[in-house]
N, C-alpha and C positions, 0 to 999 in steps of 0.2 A: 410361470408364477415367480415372484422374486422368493428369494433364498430367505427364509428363517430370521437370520442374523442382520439381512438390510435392512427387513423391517419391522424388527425389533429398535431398531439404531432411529428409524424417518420416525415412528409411533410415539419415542420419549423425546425429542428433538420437536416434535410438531405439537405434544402436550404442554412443553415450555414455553412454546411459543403462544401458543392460545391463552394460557397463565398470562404469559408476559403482558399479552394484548390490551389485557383487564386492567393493570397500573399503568400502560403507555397514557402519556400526555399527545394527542393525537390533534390539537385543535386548529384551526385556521384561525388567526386573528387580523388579517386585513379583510378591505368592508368587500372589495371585488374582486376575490382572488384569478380568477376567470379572464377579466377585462387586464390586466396585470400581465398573465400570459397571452393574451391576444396581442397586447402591446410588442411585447416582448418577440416574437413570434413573426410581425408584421415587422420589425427592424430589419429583419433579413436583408429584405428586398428596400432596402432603403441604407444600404454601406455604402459608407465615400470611402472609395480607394482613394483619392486623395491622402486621406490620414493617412497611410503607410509609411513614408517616410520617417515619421514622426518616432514610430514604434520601430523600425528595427532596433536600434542600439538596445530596445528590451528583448526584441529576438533573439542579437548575436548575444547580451548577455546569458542569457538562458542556457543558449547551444554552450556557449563557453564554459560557466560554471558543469553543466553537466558533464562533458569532455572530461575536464581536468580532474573531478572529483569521481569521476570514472576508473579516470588512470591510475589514481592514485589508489583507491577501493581496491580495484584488481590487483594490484602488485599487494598491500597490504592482506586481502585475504585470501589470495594464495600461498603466502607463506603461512599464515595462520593454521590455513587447510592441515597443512602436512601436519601440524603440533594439535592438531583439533582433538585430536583423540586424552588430550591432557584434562583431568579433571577441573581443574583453575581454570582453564584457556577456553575449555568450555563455557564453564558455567559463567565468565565474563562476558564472553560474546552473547550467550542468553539473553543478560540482563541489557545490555548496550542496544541490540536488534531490536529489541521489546516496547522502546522508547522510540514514539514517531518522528519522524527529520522535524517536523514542526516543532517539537517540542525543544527540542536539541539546538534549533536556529531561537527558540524564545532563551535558552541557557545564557547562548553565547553572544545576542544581546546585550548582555548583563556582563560581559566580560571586555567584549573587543570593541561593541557599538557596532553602527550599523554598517558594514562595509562585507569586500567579497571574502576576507578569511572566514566571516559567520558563515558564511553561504557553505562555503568548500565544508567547513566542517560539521556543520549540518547536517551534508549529508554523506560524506568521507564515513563519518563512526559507527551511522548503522547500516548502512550499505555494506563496508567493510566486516562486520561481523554475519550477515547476510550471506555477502559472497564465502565466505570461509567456511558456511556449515554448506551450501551446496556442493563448494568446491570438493570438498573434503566425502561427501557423498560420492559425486562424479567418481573420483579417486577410489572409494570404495566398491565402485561398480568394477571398478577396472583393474580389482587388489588379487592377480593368481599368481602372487609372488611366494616361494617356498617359506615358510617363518623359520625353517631353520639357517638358511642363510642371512647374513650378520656383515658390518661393513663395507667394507667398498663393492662389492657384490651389491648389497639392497642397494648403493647409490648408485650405481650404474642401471639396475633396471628400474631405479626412478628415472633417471636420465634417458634411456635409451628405449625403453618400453613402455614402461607404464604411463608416462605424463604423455610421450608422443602418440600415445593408445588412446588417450583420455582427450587429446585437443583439441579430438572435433567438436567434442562436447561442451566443454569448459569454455569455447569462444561461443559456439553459441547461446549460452546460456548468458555472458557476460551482454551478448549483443541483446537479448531480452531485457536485462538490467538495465540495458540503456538507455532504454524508452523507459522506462521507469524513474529514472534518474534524469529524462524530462519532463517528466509530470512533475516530481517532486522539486525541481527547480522552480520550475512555474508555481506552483503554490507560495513559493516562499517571500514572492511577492507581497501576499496578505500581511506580513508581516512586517514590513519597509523595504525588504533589498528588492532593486528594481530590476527584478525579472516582469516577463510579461504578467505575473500575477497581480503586483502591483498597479499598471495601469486597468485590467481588469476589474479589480476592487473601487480603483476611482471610478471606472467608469457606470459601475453597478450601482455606486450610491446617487452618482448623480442623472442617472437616468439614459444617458447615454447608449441604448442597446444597441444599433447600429455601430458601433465602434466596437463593443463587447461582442457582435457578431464576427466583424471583423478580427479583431484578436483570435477567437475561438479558430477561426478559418485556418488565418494562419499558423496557428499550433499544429492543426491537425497534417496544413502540407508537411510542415517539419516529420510530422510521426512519418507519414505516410512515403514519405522520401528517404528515408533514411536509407536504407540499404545502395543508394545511389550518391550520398556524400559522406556515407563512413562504410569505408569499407577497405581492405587490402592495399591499395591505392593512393587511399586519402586519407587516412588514418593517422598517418604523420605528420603529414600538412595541418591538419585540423587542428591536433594537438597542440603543434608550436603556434601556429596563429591564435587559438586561445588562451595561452600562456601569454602571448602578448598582447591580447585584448585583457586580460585581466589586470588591469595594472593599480585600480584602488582597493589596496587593503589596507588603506588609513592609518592610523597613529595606534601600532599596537602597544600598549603599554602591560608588561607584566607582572605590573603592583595590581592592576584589578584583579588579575588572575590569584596571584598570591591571597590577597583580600576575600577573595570570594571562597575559598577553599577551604581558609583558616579561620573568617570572621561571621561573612552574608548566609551562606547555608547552614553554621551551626544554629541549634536549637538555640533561641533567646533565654531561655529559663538558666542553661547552661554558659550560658557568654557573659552572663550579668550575673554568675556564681551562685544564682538561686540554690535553694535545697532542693533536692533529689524531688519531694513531694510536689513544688510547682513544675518540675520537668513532666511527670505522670499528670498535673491537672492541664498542662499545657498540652501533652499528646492527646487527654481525652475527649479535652473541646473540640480540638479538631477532628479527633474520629467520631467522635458522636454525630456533629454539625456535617460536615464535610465528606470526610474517608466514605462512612457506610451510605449516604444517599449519593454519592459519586458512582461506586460501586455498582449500587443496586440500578440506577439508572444505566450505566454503562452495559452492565449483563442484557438489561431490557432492552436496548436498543442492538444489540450485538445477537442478541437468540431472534428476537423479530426481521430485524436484516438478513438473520441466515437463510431462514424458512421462504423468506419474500427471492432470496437471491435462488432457491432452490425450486419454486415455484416459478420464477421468469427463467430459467436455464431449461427446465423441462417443458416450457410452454415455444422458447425458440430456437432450441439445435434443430429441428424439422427444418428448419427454415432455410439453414445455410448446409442441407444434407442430400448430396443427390440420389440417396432413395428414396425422397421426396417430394423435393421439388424441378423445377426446371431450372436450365443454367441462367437464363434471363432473371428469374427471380431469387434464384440464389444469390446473384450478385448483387443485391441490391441488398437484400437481407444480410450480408456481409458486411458490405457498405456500413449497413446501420448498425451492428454489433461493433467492428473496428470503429466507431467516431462513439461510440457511448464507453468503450475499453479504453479507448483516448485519453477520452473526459476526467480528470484527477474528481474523487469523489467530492472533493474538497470545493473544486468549483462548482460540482452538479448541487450541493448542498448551500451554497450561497446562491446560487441561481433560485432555488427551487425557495429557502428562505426570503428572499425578494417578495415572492408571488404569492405565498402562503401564511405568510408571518414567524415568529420563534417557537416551536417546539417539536416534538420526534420525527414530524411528518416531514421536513426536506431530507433531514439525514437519512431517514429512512427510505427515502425515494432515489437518495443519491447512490447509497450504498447497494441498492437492490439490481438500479441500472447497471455501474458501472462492473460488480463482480455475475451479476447475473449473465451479463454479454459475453465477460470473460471463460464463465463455465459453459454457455449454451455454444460458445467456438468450437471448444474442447469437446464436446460430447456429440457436437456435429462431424469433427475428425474421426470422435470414436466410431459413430456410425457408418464413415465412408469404408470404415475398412472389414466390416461388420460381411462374411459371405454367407450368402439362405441358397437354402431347399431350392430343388427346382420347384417342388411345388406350395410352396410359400404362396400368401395369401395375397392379390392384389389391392385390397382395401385396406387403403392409406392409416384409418384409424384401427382395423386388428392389426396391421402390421407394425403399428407405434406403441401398443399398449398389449399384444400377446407374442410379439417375436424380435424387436428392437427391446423396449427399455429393461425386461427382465434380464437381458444380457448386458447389459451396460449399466445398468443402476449401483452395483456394488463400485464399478471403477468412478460414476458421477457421484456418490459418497464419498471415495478421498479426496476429489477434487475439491467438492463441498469443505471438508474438513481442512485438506489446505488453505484457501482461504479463511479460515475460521479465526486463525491467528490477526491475519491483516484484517479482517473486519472488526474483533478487538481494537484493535490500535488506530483505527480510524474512525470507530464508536468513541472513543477517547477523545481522539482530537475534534474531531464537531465540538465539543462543548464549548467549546472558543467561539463558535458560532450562537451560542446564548441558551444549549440544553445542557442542563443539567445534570452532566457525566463530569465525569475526572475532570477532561479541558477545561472547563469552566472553574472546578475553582481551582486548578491549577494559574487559569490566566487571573484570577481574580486577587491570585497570592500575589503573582508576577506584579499586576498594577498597583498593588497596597506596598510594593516594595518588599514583603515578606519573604524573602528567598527560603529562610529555612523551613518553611511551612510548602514555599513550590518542592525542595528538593525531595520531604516528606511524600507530599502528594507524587511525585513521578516518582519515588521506588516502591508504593502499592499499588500504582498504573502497569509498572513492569513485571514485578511480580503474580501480578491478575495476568497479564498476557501470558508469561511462562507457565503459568498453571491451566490456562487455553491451552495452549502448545503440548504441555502433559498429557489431556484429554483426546487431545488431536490425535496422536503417536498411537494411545493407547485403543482409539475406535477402529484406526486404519487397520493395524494389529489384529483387531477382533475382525474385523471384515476379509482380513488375509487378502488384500488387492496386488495382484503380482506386478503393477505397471507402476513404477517408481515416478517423482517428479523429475526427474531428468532425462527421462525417456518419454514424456506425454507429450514433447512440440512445444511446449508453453511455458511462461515465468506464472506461476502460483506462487509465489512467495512474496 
């Protein structure tokens, strides 16, 4: 039976979501959504490799951007790691990680234009605050340094013990980052810089799928080869050849920056020396109109993603678990959890809006696939390692529902709950797709030119994530899961 405490945790987690269900906006609004994805679907088998050509230079931009703003993250949030334990240095990175690369590539925009410094720093800032709270975890797993020793002692067994204790770890976790940091590239496409996301986006409006199939393919070799062109080797090579593929970072001017710091983000009410009173009538249009149905939409689509994401992980670790299945089918069912973990939610939710029309129902379909794949991986690994009875049951379904998941349910709960955060923040950013969370009138400030109303709107996007992240910390806590994220095989973050 599960433990008291787990289901306690699924019981208020699956009533919210049932709540939730009741206010979701759930409608299709094109006339064949069916015939849409059949189209869709049939492009497959119908890609001109021909077109290749055409798209690398958004390949190697991708690989590139990611590379550098890799490099530069890891050196940045490794040092950060060591000072992590600062109240400030903390509570910074909180707030900066909390804010999707999307949004971050919409700021800087508005600062440098469309070229590769927005790119890099996109995704440089939370990346870099990212790698610093794991880093500095890792560090902590690997903290049996005496505290009474002080000085060049503690530096030395940072230097000579602890970090070279810690490396295995810290690169592999970086090298999970990495494929992260090309999804995240790729999306940023949507936005003008021309990563493959960009020509993806052309290609989705105009109908295009066979070319959008294509693109997708070649993403996926990218993911699926990595370990074979970054790696100890080539790691250097890579590096410097993308450093010199990057070469437009266009006409930075540092009067927008000044401008936007001192003039574009402060409150209007305030820049044009209004009194104090239009400052408050100006905050409360906006939270009235804006903040609280941002909000309450964001939570609904974030509590309904979670339950949907917890529901397709428990419905396919069987799949890819050999106490279950066979190796022939296991791999196939791999196959299809790694090309849906691939899939940046971002594009499954433009995909899935294509076919469906605007409202909760792509994001939600996107969100459910992409993190659902990623925890039904994980709970598949948890299972392999999982030893029974010799006389354990041979029937596949007692053996899934009275002797697998009661033993693994409390560790798929923090998984669940790690992602809880990035389902936050990627509930957010959909709304740029035309639902009605945060993104949306974040992007709607962005287009009216309103900066000080977007910068508004993203520090109660960030804030609403941080206080995810609270509740996060504080379930895992209550569930006492001894398996950390740096020890489960996988980027959760």
């Amino acid at each position: 039976m599960l433990q008291s405490k787990s289901l306690n945790v699924s019981v208020i987690f699956i009533a919210v979501a049932l709540v939730s269900f009741i206010f979701a906006d759930f409608s299709i609004s094109t006339i064949d959504p069916f015939m849409e994805l059949k189209n869709f679907s049939l492009a497959l088998f119908q890609i001109d490799i021909s077109q290749t050509p055409k798209l690398i230079p958004a390949l190697f931009t991708t690989v590139s951007i990611a590379i550098v703003a890799m490099l530069i993250s890891s050196i940045l949030g490794f040092i950060l790691a060591l000072v992590f334990e600062n109240f400030f240095v903390r509570t910074t990175l909180a707030f900066t990680r909390a804010i999707h690369e999307l949004f971050w590539a919409l700021i800087f925009l508005q600062i440098f234009g469309l070229n590769t410094l927005t790119a890099l720093l996109a995704i440089i800032i939370p990346y870099s605050a990212i790698l610093a709270k794991v880093y500095a975890e890792i560090l902590q797993e690997h903290d049996t340094f005496p505290k009474e020793l002080k000085g060049k002692a503690k530096a030395s067994y940072y230097l000579y013990t602890k970090i070279p204790d810690a490396l295995p770890h810290l690169v592999a976790y970086t090298f999970y980052r990495f494929e992260c940091a090309l999804r995240s590239t790729a999306i940023l496409g949507f936005v003008g810089i021309t990563t493959l996301g960009y020509y993806l986006s052309s290609s989705f409006m105009q109908g295009y799928y066979n070319e959008v199939w294509l693109l997708l393919i070649m993403f996926y070799i990218i993911i699926a080869t990595i370990r074979w062109w970054i790696n100890k080797y080539t790691v250097i090579p890579a590096i410097l050849a993308s450093f010199f593929y990057l070469d437009d970072f266009g006409n930075v001017n540092m009067d927008n920056f000044i401008r936007f710091i001192t003039s574009d983000i402060i409150p209007h009410p305030i820049k044009t020396d209004k009194p104090f009173s239009e400052v408050v009538s100006w905050f409360e249009a906006i939270f009235r109109d804006e903040i609280l149905v941002g909000v309450f939409n964001t939570i609904l689509l974030t509590q309904i993603s979670l339950v949907l994401t917890a529901i397709l992980a428990l419905i396919t670790f069987p799949l890819v678990s050999k106490k279950f299945t066979n190796k022939f089918f296991r791999t196939l069912s791999h196959i299809f959890l790694v090309v849906l973990r691939s899939t940046p939610e971002y594009i499954l939710a433009y995909l899935f809006l294509q076919i469906f029309g605007p409202s909760m129902l792509p994001a939600a379909l996107a969100l459910m696939l992409h993190n659902g794949a990623i925890i039904g991986f994980l709970m598949g690994q948890q299972t392999d390692e999982l030893e029974f009875r010799l006389d354990v049951t041979k029937k596949r379904n007692e053996l899934y529902l009275y002797e697998v998941l009661p033993r693994i349910y409390s560790q798929f709960l923090a998984f669940l709950f790690y992602r809880w955060e990035i389902i936050m923040r990627e509930s957010a950013i959909l709304g740029i797709l035309g639902v009605a969370t945060l993104g949306f009138y974040i992007d709607s400030a962005i287009a009216d030119f309103r900066l000080d109303k977007m910068m508004l709107l993203l520090v109660v996007t960030a804030l609403l994530n941080i206080f995810i992240d609270l509740i996060s910390k504080k379930s895992r806590e209550y569930l006492k899961v001894e398996k950390s994220i740096t020890s489960c095989g996988c980027d959760l973050k």
